[in-house]
C-alpha positions as CSV (number, residue, x, y, z in Angstrom):
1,X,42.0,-45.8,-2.9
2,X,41.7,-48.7,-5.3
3,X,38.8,-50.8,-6.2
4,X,38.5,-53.4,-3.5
5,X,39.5,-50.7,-0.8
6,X,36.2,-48.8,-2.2
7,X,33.9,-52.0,-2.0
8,X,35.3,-53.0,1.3
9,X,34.4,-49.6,2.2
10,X,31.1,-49.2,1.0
11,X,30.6,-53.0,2.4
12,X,31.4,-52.1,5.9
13,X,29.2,-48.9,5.4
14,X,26.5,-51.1,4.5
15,X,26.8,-53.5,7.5
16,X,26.6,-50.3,9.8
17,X,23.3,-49.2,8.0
18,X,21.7,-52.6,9.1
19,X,22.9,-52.8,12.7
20,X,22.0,-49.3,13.3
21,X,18.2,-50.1,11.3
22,X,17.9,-53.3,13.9
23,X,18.9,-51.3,16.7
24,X,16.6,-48.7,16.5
25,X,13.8,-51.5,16.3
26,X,14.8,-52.6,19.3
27,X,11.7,-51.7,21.5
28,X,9.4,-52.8,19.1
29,X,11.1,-56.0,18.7
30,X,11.4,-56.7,22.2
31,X,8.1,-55.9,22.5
32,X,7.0,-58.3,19.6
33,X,9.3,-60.9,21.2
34,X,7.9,-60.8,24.8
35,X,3.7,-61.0,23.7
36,X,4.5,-64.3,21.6
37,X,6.4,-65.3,24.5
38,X,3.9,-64.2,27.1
39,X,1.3,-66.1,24.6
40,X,2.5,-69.6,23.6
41,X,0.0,-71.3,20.9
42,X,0.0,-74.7,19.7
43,X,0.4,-76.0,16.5
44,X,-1.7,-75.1,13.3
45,X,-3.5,-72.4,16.1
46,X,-0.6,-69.3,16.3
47,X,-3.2,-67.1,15.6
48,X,-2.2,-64.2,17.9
49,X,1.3,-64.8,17.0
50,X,0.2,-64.2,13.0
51,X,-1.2,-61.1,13.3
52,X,1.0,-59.6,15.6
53,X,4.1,-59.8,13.3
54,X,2.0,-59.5,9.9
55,X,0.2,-56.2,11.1
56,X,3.6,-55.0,11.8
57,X,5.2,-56.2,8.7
58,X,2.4,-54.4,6.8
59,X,2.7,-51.2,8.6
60,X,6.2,-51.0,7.4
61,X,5.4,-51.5,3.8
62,X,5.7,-54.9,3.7
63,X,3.4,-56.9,1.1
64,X,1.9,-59.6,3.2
65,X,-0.6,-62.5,2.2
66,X,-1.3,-64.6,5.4
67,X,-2.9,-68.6,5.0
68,X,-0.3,-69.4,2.7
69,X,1.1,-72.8,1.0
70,X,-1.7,-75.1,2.5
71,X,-1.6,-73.5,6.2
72,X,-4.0,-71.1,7.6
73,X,-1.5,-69.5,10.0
74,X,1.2,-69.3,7.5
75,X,2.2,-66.4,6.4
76,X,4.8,-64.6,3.3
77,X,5.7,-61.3,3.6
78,X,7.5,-59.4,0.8
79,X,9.9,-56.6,0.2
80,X,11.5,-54.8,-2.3
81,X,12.4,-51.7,-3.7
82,X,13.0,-52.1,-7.3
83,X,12.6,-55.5,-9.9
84,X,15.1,-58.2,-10.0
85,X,18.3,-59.8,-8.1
86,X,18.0,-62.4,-6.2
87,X,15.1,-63.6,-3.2
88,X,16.8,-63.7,0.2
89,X,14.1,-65.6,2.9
90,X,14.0,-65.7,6.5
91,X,11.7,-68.5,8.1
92,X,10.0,-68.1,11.3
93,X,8.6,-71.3,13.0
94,X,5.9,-70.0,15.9
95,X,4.4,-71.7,18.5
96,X,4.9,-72.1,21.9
97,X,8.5,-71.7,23.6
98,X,10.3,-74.4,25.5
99,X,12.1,-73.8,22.5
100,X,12.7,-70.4,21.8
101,X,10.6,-69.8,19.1
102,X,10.1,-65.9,19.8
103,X,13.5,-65.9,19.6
104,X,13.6,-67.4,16.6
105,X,11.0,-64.2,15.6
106,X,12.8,-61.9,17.0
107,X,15.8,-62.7,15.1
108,X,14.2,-63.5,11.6
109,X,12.3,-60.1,12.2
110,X,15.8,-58.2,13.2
111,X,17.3,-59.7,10.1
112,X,14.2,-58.3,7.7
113,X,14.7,-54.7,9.3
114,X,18.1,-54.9,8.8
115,X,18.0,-56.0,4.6
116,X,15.0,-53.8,3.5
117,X,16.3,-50.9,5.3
118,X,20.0,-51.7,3.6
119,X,17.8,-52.0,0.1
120,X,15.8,-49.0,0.7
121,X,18.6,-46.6,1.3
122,X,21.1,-48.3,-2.0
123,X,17.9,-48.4,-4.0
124,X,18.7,-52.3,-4.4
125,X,16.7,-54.4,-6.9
126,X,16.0,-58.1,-5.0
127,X,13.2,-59.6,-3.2
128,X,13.7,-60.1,1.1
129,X,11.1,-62.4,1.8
130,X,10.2,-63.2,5.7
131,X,7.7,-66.4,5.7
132,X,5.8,-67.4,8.5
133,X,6.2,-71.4,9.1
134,X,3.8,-73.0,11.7
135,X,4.4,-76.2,13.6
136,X,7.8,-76.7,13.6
137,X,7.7,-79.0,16.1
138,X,5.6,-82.1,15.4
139,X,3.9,-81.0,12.6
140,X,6.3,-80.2,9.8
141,X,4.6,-77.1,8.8
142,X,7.8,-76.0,6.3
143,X,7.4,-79.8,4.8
144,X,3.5,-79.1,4.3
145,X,4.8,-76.0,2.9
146,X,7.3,-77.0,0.5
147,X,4.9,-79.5,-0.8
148,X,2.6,-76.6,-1.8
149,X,5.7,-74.8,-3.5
150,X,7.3,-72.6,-0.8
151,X,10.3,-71.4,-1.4
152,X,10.6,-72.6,-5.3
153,X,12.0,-68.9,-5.8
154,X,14.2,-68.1,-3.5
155,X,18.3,-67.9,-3.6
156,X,18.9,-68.8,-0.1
157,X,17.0,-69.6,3.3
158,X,18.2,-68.2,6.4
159,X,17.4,-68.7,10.2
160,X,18.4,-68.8,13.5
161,X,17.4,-71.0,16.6
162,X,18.8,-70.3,19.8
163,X,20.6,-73.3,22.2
164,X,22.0,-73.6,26.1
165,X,25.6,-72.8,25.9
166,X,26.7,-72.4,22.4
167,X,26.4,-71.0,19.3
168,X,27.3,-72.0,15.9
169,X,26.3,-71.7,12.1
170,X,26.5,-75.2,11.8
171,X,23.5,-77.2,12.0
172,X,23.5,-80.8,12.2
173,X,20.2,-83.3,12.4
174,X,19.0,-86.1,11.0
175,X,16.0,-86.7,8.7
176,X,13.3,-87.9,10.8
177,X,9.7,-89.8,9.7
178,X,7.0,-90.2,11.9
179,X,3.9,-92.5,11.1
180,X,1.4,-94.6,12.8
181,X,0.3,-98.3,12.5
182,X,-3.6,-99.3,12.6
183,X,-4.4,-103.0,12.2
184,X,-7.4,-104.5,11.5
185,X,-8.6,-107.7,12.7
186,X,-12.2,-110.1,13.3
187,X,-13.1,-110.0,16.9
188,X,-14.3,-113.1,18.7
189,X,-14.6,-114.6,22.1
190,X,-11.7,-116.2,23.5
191,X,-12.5,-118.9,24.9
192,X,-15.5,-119.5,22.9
193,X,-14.7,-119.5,19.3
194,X,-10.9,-118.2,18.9
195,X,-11.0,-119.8,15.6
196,X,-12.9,-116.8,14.3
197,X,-10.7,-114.2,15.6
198,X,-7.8,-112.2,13.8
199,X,-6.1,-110.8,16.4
200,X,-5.0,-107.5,16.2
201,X,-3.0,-107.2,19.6
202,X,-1.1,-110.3,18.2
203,X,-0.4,-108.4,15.3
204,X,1.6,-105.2,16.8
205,X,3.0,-106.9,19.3
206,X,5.0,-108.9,16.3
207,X,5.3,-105.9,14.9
208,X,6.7,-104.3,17.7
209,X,8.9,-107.6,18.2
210,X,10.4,-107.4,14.6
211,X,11.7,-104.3,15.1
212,X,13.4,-105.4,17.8
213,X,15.2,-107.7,16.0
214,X,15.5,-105.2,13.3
215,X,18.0,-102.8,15.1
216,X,20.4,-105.9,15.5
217,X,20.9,-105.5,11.6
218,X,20.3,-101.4,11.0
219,X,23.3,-98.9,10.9
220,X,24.9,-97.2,14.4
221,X,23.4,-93.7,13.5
222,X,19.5,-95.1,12.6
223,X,17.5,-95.4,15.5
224,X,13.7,-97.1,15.5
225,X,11.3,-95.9,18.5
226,X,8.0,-96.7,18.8
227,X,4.9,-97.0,21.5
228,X,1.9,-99.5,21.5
229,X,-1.1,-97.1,21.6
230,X,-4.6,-99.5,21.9
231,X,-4.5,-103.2,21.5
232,X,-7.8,-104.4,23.0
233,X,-9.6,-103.7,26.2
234,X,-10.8,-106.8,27.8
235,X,-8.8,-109.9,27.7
236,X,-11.6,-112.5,26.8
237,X,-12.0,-110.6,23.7
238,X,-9.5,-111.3,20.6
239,X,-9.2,-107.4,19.8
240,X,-10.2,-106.3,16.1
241,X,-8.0,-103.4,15.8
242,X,-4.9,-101.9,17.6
243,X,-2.5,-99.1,16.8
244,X,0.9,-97.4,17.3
245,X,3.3,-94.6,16.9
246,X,6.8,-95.2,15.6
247,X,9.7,-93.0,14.6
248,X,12.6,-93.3,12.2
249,X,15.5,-91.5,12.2
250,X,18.7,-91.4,9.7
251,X,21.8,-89.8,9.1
252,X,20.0,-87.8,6.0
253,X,16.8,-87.8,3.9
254,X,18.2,-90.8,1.2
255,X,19.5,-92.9,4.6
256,X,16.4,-92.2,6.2
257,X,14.1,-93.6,2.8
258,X,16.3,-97.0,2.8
259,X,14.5,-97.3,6.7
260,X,12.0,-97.6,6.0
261,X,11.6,-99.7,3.1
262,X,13.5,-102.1,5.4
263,X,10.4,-101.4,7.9
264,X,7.4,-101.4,6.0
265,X,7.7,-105.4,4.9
266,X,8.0,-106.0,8.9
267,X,4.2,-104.2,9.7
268,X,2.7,-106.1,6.1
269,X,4.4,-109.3,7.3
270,X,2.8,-109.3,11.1
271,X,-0.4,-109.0,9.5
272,X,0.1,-111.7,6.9
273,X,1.2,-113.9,9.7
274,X,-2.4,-112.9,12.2
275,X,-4.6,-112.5,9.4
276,X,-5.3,-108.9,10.2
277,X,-4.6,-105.7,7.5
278,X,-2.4,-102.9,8.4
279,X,-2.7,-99.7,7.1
280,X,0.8,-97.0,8.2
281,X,-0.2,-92.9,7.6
282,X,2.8,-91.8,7.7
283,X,3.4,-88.3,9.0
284,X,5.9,-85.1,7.8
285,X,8.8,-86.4,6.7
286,X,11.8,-84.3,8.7
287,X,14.7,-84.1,6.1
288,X,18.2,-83.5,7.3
289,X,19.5,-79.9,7.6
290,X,22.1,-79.3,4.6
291,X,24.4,-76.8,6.0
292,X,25.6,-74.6,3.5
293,X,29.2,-73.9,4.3
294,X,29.8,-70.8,2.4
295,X,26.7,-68.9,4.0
296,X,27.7,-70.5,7.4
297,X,31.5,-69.6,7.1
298,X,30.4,-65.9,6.3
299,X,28.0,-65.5,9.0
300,X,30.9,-67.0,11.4
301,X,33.3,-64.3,10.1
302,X,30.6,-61.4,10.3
303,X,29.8,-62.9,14.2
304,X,33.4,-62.8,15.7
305,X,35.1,-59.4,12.9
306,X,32.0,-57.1,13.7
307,X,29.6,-58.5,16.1
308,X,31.9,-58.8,18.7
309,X,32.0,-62.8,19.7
310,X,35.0,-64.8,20.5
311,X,36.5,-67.1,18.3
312,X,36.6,-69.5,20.6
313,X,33.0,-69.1,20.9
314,X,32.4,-69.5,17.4
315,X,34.6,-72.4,16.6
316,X,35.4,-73.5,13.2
317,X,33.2,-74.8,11.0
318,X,34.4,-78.6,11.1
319,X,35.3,-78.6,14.4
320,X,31.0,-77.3,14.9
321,X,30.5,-80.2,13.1
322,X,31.5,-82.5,15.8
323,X,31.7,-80.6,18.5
324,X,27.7,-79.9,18.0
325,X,25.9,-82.6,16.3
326,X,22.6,-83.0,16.9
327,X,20.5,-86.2,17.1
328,X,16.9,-84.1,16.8
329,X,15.3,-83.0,14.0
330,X,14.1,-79.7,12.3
331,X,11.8,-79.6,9.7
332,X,14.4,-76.5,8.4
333,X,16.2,-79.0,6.5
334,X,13.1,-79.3,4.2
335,X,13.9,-76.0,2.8
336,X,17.8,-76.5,2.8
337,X,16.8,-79.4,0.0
338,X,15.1,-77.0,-2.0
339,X,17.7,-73.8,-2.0
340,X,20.6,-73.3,-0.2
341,X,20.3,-72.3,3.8
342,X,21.5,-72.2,7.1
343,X,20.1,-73.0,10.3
344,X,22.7,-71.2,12.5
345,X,21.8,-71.6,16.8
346,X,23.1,-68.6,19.1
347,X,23.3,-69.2,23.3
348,X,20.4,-67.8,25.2
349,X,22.6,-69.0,29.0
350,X,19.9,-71.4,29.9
351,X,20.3,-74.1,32.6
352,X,18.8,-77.3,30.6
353,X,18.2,-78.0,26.9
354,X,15.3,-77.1,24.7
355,X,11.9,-78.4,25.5
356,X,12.6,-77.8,29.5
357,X,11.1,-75.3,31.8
358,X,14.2,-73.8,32.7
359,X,14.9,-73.1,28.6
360,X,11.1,-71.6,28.1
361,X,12.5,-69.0,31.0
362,X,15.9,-68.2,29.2
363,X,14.0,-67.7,26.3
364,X,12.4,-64.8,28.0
365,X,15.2,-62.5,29.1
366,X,17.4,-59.9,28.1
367,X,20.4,-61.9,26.9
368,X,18.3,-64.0,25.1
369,X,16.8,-60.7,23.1
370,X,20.3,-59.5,22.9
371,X,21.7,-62.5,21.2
372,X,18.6,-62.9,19.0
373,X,19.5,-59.4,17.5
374,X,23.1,-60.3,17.3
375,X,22.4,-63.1,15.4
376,X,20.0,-61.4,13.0
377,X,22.3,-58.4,12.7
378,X,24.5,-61.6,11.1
379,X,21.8,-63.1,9.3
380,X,20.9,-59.9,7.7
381,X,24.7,-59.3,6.9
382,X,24.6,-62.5,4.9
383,X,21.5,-61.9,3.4
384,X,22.6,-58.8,1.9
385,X,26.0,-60.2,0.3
386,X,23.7,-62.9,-1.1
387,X,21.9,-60.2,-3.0
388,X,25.1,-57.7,-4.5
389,X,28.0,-60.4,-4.3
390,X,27.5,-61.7,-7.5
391,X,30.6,-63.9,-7.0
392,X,29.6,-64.8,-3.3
393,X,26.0,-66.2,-4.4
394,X,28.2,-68.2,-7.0
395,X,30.0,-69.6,-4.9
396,X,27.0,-70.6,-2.3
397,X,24.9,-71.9,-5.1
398,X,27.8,-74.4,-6.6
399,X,28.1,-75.7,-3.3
400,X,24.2,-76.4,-3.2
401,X,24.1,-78.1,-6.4
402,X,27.4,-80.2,-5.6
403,X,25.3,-81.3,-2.6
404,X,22.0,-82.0,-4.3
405,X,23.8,-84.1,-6.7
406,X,25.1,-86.4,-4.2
407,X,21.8,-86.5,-2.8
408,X,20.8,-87.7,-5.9
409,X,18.0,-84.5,-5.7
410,X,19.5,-83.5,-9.1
């Protein structure tokens, strides 16, 4: 037997280790999966959801400190069995589950079984980190994160999210920023004395107006929503302060900054024009997820060679691209510009898209489960190559910081 016929061998050896390690947490992981589930929480209060997966992760041996990185449901648990290699990190989002975010668990959970059990028995040095990321949703708990300096050590980020009818390594979003307007005005009667009002309804409603105009002269793939929140309450009074909610989106995090410096002169320039002030608090900034090709064409190799999936259900990786662009956001991307990652979606067979009834009940089932293993029997399979693959890591890491540098990140 020569060389590569060895490491192919002991490879394939190892991938049966970790399948067989996630399938014999199957139980507990459904189990795990169906009381977050069976016990939605919103975002910045996963409480339950917290201690249910960090008790269990400390239990196994797992070195867990919980309120981490700014967020008091945040979580990092570690594991390894000897110093040095490389940090491998799973996130797990976790609140409530119109869109599947006990999936998500269950997966990022199957995936740490799968790589400290694989370390454990090859005595492997490296770091498996699983981190617990809060209000994925609206309230860019990764991006509150990474501001506190999440993920500054790891090699690669890894994580699934399950979809309708397809699945795919390929992630494809845009950067997203949310923020709101307040502008402050004098109030004055009406009819009475006008002349000493600054009127703050005038004021967003020019706003609002000018970006109107705006989207005549923005790119195809930028969009501009927004909603008029307060602007007065009786109509014989000029109103001294209003307020809305806008959102940007953009191809990618550099597409998405030009935005809005083309947006901010148009909320300062209404309250020039009315006399008011303006002040925008502008919310987590949503970057764009940056797909790392080499960790997304392994996992679709793993999925369809030993996991059993069609290729045509797991399409090449350009034709993904297209076939399964995205126009939402996911604060995932956040980490992707800090180390290289995936965001890879598996089908849970549900009826409507995410943030629908009929998705929060596909969430719940058996095939949803099922696939949520699958996908972090591949997730774990990639995790461990990015750990002994010396030349594999290189590989995914050269593609990173080619991308960063067009980002102008590096």
């Amino acid at each position: 037997m020569t060389v590569v016929q060895r490491q192919r061998s002991s490879n394939v050896e190892v991938r049966n280790l970790i399948a067989a390690a996630i399938d014999g947490a199957n139980d507990e992981l459904r189990r795990i999966n169906l009381e977050i589930w069976n016990n939605p929480e919103v975002m910045f209060e996963e409480v339950k959801a917290c201690k249910l997966i960090t008790d269990w992760l400390e239990a196994r041996g797992w070195a867990v400190e919980r309120g981490v990185y700014g967020i008091k449901t945040a979580f990092e648990a570690r594991f390894s069995v000897r110093p040095g290699g490389r940090t491998q990190v799973d996130a797990l989002p976790e609140i409530g589950h119109a869109c599947g975010h006990n999936l998500i668990a269950t997966s990022s959970l199957a995936s740490a079984v799968g790589v400290s059990a694989a370390m454990t028995s090859l005595n492997l040095p490296g770091t498996v980190v699983l981190m617990g990321t809060p209000a994925e949703e609206t309230g860019g708990g990764k991006y509150i994160m990474a501001n506190n300096g999440a993920w500054k050590d790891c090699d690669a980020c890894i994580m699934t999210h399950g979809m309708p009818q397809f699945s795919t390594p390929v992630c494809i979003t845009k950067a997203s920023w949310k923020f709101r307007a307040k502008f402050h005005g004098k109030a004055s009667h009406a009819a009475a004395a006008p002349w000493n009002g600054r009127n703050a309804c005038d004021a967003i409603v020019m706003a609002y107006n000018g970006i109107g105009l705006l989207r005549q002269q923005i790119s195809k793939s930028d969009s501009i929503q927004g909603v008029i929140l307060s602007a007065g309450k009786a109509p014989n009074i000029i109103p001294d302060f209003s307020e809305g909610s806008f959102s940007l989106r953009s191809n990618n995090a550099p597409e998405l900054e030009l935005l809005r410096k083309r947006i901010i002169p148009v909320f300062e320039g209404a309250a020039a024009t009315t006399g008011c002030t303006v002040e925008l608090f502008w919310d987590a900034l949503y970057e764009d997820v940056v797909t790392n090709m080499t960790l997304a064409e392994r996992y679709r190799q793993y999925m369809i060679t030993e996991l059993g999936m069609r290729p045509e259900d797991m399409v090449p990786l350009d034709v993904a691209a297209i076939k399964y662009e995205q126009n939402g956001s996911s604060d995932m991307g956040n980490c992707t510009y800090i180390t290289p990652g995936i965001q890879a979606m598996f089908r849970i067979d549900a009826q409507d898209m995410p943030h629908t009834p009929l998705f929060q009940k596909a969430s719940g089932t058996d095939f949803s489960h099922a696939e949520a293993l699958r996908a972090g029997k591949a997730n774990a399979f990639i995790g461990i190559d990015v750990l002994i693959d010396d030349a594999f890591y290189g590989d995914v890491h050269a593609e990173w910081k080619d991308a960063m540098q067009k980002a102008g990140r590096l």
